[in-house]
C-alpha positions in Angstrom: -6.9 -2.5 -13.8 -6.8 -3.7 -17.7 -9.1 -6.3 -17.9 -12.8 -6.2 -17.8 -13.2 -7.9 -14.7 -10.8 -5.2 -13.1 -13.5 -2.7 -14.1 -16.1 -1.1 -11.9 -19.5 -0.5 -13.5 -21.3 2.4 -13.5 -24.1 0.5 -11.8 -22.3 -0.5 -8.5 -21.0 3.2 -8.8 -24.1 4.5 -8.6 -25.3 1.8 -6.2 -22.1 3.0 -3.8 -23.0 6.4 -4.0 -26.9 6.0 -3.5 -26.0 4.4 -0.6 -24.1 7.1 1.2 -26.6 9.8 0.1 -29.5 7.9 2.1 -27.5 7.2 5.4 -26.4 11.2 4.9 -22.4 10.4 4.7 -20.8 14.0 3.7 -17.9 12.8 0.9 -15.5 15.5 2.7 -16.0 14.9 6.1 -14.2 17.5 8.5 -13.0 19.1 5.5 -14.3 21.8 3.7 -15.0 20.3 -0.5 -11.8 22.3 -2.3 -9.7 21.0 0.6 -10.7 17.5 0.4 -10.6 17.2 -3.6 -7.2 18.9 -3.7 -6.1 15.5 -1.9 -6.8 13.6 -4.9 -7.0 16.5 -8.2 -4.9 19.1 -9.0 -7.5 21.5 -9.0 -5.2 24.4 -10.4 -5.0 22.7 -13.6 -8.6 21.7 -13.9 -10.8 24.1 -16.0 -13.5 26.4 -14.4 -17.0 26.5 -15.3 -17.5 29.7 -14.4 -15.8 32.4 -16.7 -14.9 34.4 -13.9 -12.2 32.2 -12.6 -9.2 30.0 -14.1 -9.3 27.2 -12.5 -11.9 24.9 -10.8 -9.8 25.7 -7.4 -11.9 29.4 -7.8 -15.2 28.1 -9.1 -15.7 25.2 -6.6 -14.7 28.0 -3.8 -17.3 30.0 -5.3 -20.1 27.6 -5.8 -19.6 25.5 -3.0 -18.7 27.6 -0.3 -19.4 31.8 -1.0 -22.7 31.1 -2.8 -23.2 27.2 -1.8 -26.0 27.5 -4.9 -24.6 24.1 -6.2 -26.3 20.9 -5.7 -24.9 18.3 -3.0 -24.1 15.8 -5.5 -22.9 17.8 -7.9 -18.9 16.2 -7.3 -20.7 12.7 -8.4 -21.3 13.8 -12.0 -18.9 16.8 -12.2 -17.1 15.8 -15.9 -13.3 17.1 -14.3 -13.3 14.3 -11.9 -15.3 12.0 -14.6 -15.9 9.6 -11.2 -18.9 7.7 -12.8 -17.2 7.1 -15.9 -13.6 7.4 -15.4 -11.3 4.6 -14.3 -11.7 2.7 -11.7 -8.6 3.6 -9.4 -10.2 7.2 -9.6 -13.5 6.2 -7.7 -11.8 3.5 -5.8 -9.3 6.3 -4.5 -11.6 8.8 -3.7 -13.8 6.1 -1.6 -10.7 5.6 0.5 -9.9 9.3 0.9 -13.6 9.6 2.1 -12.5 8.1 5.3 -8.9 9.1 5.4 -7.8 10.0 9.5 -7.9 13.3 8.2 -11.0 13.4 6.2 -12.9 11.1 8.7 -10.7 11.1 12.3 -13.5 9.2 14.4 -12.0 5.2 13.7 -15.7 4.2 14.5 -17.4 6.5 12.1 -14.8 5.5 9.4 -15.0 2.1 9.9 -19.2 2.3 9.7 -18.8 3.8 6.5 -16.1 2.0 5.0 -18.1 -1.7 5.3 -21.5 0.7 3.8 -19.2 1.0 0.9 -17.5 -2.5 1.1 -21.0 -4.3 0.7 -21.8 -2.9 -2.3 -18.3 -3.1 -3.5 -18.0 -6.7 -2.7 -20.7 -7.2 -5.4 -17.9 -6.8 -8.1 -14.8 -8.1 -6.0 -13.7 -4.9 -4.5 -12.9 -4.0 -1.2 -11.2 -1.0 0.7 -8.7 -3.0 3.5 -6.7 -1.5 6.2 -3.4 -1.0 5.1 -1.6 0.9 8.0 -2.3 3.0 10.8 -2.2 6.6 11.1 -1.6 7.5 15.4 -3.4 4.5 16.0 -6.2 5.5 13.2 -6.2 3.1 10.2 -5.9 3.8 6.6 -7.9 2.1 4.0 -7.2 1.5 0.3 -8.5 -0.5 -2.2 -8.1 -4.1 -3.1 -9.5 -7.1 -4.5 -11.9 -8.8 -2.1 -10.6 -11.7 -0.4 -7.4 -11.1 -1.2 -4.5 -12.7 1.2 -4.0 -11.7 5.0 -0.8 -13.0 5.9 0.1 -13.1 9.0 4.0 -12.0 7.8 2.4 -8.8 5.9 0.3 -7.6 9.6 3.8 -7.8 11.1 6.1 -6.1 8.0 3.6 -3.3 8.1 3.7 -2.4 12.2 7.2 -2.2 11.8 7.3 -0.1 8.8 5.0 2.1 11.0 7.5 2.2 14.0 10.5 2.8 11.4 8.3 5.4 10.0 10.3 5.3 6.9 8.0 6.5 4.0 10.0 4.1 1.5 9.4 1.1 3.5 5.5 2.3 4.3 5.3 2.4 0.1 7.2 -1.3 -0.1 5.0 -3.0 1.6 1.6 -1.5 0.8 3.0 -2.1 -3.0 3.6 -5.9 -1.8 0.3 -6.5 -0.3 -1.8 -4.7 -3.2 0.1 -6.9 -5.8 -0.2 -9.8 -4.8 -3.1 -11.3 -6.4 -3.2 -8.0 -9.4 0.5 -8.5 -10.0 2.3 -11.3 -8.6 5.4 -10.6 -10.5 5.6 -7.0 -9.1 4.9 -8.1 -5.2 7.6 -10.7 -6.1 10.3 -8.2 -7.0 9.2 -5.6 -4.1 9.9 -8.4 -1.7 13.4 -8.9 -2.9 13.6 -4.9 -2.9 12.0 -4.8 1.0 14.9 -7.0 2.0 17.3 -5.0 0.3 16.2 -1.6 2.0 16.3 -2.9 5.4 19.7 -4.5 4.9 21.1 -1.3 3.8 19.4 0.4 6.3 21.2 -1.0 8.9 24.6 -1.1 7.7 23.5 2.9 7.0 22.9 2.8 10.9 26.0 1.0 12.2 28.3 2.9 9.7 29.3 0.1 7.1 30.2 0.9 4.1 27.4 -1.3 1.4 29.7 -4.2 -0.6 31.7 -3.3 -3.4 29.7 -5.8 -5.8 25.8 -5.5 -6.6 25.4 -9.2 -4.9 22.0 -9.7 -2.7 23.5 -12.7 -0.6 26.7 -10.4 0.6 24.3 -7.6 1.5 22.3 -9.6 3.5 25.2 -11.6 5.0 27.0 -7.8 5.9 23.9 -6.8 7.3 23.2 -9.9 9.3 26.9 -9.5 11.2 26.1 -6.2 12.3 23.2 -7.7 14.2 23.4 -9.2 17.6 20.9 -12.5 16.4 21.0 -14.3 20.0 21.1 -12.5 23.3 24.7 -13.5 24.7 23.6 -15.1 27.9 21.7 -18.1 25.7 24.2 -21.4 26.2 26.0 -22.2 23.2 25.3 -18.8 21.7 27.8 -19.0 18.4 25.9 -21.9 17.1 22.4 -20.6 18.0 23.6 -17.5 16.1 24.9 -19.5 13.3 21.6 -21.1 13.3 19.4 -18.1 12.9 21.9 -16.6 10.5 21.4 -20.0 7.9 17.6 -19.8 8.9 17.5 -15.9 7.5 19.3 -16.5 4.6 17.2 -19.5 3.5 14.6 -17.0 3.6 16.7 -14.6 1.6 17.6 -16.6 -0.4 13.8 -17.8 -1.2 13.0 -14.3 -2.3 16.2 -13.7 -4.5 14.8 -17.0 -6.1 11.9 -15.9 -6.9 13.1 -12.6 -8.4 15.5 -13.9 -10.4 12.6 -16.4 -11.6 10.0 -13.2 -11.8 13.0 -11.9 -14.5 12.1 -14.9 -16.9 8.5 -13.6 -17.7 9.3 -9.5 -17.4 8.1 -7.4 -19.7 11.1 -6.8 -21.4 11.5 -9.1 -24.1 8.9 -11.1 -26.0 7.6 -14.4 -25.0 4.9 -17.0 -26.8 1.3 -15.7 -26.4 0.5 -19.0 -24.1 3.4 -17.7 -22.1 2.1 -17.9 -18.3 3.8 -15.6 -16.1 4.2 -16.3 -12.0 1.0 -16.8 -9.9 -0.4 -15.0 -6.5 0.5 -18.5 -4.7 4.3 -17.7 -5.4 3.8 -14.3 -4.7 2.5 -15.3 -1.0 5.6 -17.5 -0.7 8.0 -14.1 -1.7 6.3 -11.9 0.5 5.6 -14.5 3.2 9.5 -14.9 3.7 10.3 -11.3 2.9 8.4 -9.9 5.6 9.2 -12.3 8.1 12.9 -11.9 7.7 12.6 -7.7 7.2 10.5 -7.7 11.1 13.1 -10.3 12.5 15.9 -8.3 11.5 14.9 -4.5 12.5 13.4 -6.0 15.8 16.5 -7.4 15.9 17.7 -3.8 15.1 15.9 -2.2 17.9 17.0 -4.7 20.6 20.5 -3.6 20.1 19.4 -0.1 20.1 17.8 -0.4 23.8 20.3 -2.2 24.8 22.8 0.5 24.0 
């Protein structure tokens, strides 16, 4: 969030909290406030305001919780969280912890105070989304409003919640949050998404990954450890064959794209009317990405039952 429209006023800040004060929301749901805050802050390191204690880990506990002789608000305006003024990803964040499964476990209550939030948020083109589930719970961060629901992503992210691979969770929550922020970024973690899954299952069957650092070979090794047709299909070489060109056209999009995403990195310097990669490409990378990652670890898990 560098430019200004990426910024959050202080207004809608104000507006969002306003707004849970009246319908009587509790910021820390189920959990108690040093609990919940140590989620986000590292409260050891934060300074106490109270000369009897270190850190703000001992003064909240004391304030909050022995004494409780602090006002309810007081986290709003507290200067070590610096939520009214700080950035943005700092009060968007803690918004999404707010109804966290953990923080807020009832889906219903989180989801009735999630869209409180999102209509004042949408004022300024903010939203927070579902970006996984959580045993069945979903999990909300915070992106620009409108931004793309591809039918590819929903898919990539219930099988990064049935491989339950944290890398693979980060992958595609990075993919879907860049893509209209930082197409270049969602570009390259699509490439990368492919790349994980095919060394995954070569990992799994016990192949060694190629010798040379080429994305077409790993992705042509990791295809022929994959059963792509069920044997009893008639003519099932060439309906294998088939799928197997069909996935690497898609790989072969996303390598594309990355290689193209190289051309306006950050590493060397370009003309200032340089225009970088758009979030229209971006859907195309991820689009294909994601649809060949889900083909190829349901794919995956096929074989597995049928072992």
């Amino acid at each position: 969030m560098n430019s200004k429209q990426d910024v959050l006023s202080e207004v809608t800040r104000r507006d969002v909290i306003d707004t849970l004060n009246l319908s009587g929301v509790v910021y820390h749901g189920r959990l108690d406030e040093p609990e919940f805050l140590g989620r986000l802050f590292d409260l050891t390191t934060l300074p106490s305001f109270d000369s009897r204690f270190q850190n703000a880990s001992g003064d909240i506990w004391q304030h909050r919780i022995n004494n409780d002789d602090w006002d309810d608000g007081w986290v709003w305006t507290d200067s070590r969280f610096n939520l009214l003024h700080g950035p943005s990803e700092t009060f968007l964040a803690f918004l999404a912890e707010m109804i966290h499964p953990i923080v807020r476990p009832d889906p219903g209550e989180a989801a009735k105070v999630c869209e409180m939030m999102n209509t004042v948020l949408r004022r300024e083109g903010w939203e927070l989304a579902e970006s996984k589930q959580i045993a069945g719970r979903p999990v909300y961060v915070p992106r620009r409003a409108g931004s793309p629901r591809l039918p590819a992503l929903s898919a990539a992210k219930g099988m990064a919640e049935r491989v339950d691979r944290a890398y693979v969770h980060r992958q595609v929550e990075r993919m879907e949050q860049a893509i209209e922020k930082d197409p270049e970024q969602a570009i390259g973690t699509a490439k990368e998404l492919v790349e994980t899954l095919a060394k995954t299952i070569l990992a799994d069957h016990g192949q060694p990954l190629p010798t040379e650092a080429d994305f077409p070979k790993l992705v042509r090794a990791a295809l022929k450890q994959l059963n792509l047709v069920p044997d009893e299909i008639p003519d099932h070489a060439q309906a294998a064959e088939t799928i197997r060109k069909l996935l690497m056209n898609l790989a072969t999009i996303s390598n594309g794209l990355a290689e193209l995403r190289n051309a306006y990195g950050t590493g060397h310097g370009k003309p200032a009317r340089t225009r970088g990669l758009s979030a229209r490409h971006a859907k195309l990378a991820v689009g294909a990405a994601a649809t060949m990652a889900v083909f190829m670890q349901e794919t995956a898990e096929e074989m597995g039952k049928r072992k």
